[in-house]
Residue, then its C-alpha position, 0 to 999 in steps of 0.5 A: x456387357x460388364x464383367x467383373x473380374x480378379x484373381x483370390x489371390x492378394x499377392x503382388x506376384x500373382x500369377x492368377x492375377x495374370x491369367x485373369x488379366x489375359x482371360x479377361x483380354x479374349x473377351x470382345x465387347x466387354x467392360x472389364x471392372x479388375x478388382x485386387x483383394x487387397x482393397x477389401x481387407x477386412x478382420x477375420x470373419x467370426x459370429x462375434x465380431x459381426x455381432x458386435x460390429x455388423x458387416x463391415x463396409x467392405x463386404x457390402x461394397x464387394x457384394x454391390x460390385x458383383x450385383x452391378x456386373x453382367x458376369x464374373x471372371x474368377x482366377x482361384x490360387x491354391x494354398x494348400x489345396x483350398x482357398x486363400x484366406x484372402x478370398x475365404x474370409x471375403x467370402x464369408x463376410x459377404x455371404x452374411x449379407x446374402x447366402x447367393x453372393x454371386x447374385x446369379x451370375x454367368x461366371x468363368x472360373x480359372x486356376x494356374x499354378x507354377x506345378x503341373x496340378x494347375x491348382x485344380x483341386x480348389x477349381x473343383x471345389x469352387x465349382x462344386x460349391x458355386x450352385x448352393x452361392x447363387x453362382x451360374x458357372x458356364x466354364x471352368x479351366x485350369x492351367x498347369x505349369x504357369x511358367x512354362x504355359x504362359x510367356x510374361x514377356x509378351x502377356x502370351x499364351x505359349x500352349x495353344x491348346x490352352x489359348x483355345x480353351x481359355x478363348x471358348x471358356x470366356x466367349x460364354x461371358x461375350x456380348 
């Protein structure tokens, strides 16, 4: 099973970076292709620009990535309490070459924050939204307090109540 998966996030620092990677870490069996957004940084999505110049390379590109995996693992940060504009403006470039850009996939969708609200607030808007984008998701968790939850030093969960949530939520993406 091939899983692609990233955090919407272009920061160096991303702490949804880290979570993915350890999400992605709980999956036995699975290819995991780590895609960083800031390979597919593209101008601002307009109308006018797609006229003028078509969809650019890379959005189709990110759209053949999601179609050659077998599931999606998704770490949402929050910028005020909505998507990147990293991620939005992919998004968008990529829906222009088809409306159902997760291509039915079986998908795990995860947010932390360094705050207690673990970034939930874009968690729920992207699940609400993941139907109408060809999306299947088959769990959804957010981890608040990232600092305090997850020990850099040693790549580990601390709360094991977490740990559980975060291992049944990827056993849906398993082999």
């Amino acid at each position: 099973m091939k899983i692609l998966a990233f955090a919407a996030s272009t920061s160096s620092q991303s702490i949804n970076r880290r979570l993915v990677e350890y999400a992605a870490g709980l999956i036995e069996g699975a290819d995991i292709e780590y895609v960083d957004l800031n390979d597919y940084e593209m101008p601002v999505y307009s109308s006018d620009r797609e006229g003028a110049g078509g969809i650019p390379e890379f959005a189709q590109q990110f759209y053949e990535k999601i179609g050659a995996a077998d599931g999606l693992l998704i770490s949402f940060a929050e910028h005020n309490g909505n998507y990147t504009a990293a991620y939005k403006n992919l998004f968008d470039w990529v829906s222009r070459i088809d409306q159902k850009v997760f291509q039915s996939k079986p998908s795990v969708l995860l947010a932390t924050s360094p705050g207690k609200g673990g970034a939930v607030t874009v968690l729920k808007m992207a699940e609400a939204s993941a139907p109408h984008f060809g999306m299947e998701v088959k769990a959804a968790v957010s981890v608040p307090s990232f600092y305090d939850t997850f020990d850099s030093e040693s790549g580990q969960m601390r709360n094991d109540e977490i740990r559980m949530q975060l291992k049944a939520a990827v056993s849906h993406l398993a082999a």
